[in-house]
N, C-alpha and C positions, 0 to 999 in steps of 0.2 A: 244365629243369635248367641251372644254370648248370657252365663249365667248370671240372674241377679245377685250380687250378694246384699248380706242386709248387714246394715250402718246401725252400729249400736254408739246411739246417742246420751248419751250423761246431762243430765239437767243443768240449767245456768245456777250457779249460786245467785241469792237474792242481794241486794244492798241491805246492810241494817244500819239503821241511823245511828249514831254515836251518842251514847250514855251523857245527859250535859257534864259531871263532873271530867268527863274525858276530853271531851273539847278543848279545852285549854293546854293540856299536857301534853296528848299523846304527839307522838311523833311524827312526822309523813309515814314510816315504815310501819308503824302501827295503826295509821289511819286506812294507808294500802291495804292490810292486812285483812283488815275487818269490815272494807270494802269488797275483799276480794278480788283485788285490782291486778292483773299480770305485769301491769309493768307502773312507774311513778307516771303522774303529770307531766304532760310535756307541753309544748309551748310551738308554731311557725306564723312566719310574716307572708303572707301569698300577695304575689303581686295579680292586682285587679283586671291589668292589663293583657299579660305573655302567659299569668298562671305558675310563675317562678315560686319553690315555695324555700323557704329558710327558715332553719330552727332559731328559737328564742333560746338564751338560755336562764332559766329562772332561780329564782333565788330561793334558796331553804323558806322564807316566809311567804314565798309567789304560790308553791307548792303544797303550802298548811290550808292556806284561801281556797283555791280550789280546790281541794280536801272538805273544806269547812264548805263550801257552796253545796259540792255535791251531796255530803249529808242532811243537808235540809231540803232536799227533793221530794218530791210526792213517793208516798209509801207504795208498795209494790211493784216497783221500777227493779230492773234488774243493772245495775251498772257497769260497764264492759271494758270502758276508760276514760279518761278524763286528759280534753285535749283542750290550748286558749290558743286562738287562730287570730291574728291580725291581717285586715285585709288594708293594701297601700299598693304603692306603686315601684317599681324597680327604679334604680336610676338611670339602669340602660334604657327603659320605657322612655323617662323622664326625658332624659337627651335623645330620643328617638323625636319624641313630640314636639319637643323646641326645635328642632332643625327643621320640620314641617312644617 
């Protein structure tokens, strides 16, 4: 058997809601911040069909919004990232279906 070792685990940072005067100013990188988010808002289109996924790319104000959503979340949530999925169809799906 080999030895157990032991897994030192570090607590999740909490989410803290953002101060209202802040809402309107802070930045994405300041919202991240104080999110404690590792990485920005990201965005993919998955197709419903085959399961293809493709990134979005979002706009500086795509990125505030969902920044802005997730601080109005229920209080003791821990937030880990913040992802906007669109589900659709590919067009290779698309012309798969029509030919059948």
């Amino acid at each position: 058997m080999s030895p157990q070792r032991s897994v030192k685990r570090t607590p999740r940072p909490r989410a803290r809601p953002f101060p209202r005067q802040r809402r309107r100013t802070a930045s994405v990188q300041e919202r991240r911040r104080i999110l404690h988010l590792p990485e920005p808002p990201h965005g993919h289109i998955v197709c419903r069909s085959c399961g293809r996924i493709h990134p979005l790319d979002l706009l500086p104000a795509d990125r505030d919004l969902l920044l802005e959503m997730t601080a109005r979340g229920p209080d003791g949530w821990a937030v880990e990232r913040v992802a906007y999925s669109i589900a659709a169809v590919c067009p290779r799906c698309q012309r798969t279906a029509a030919a059948t």
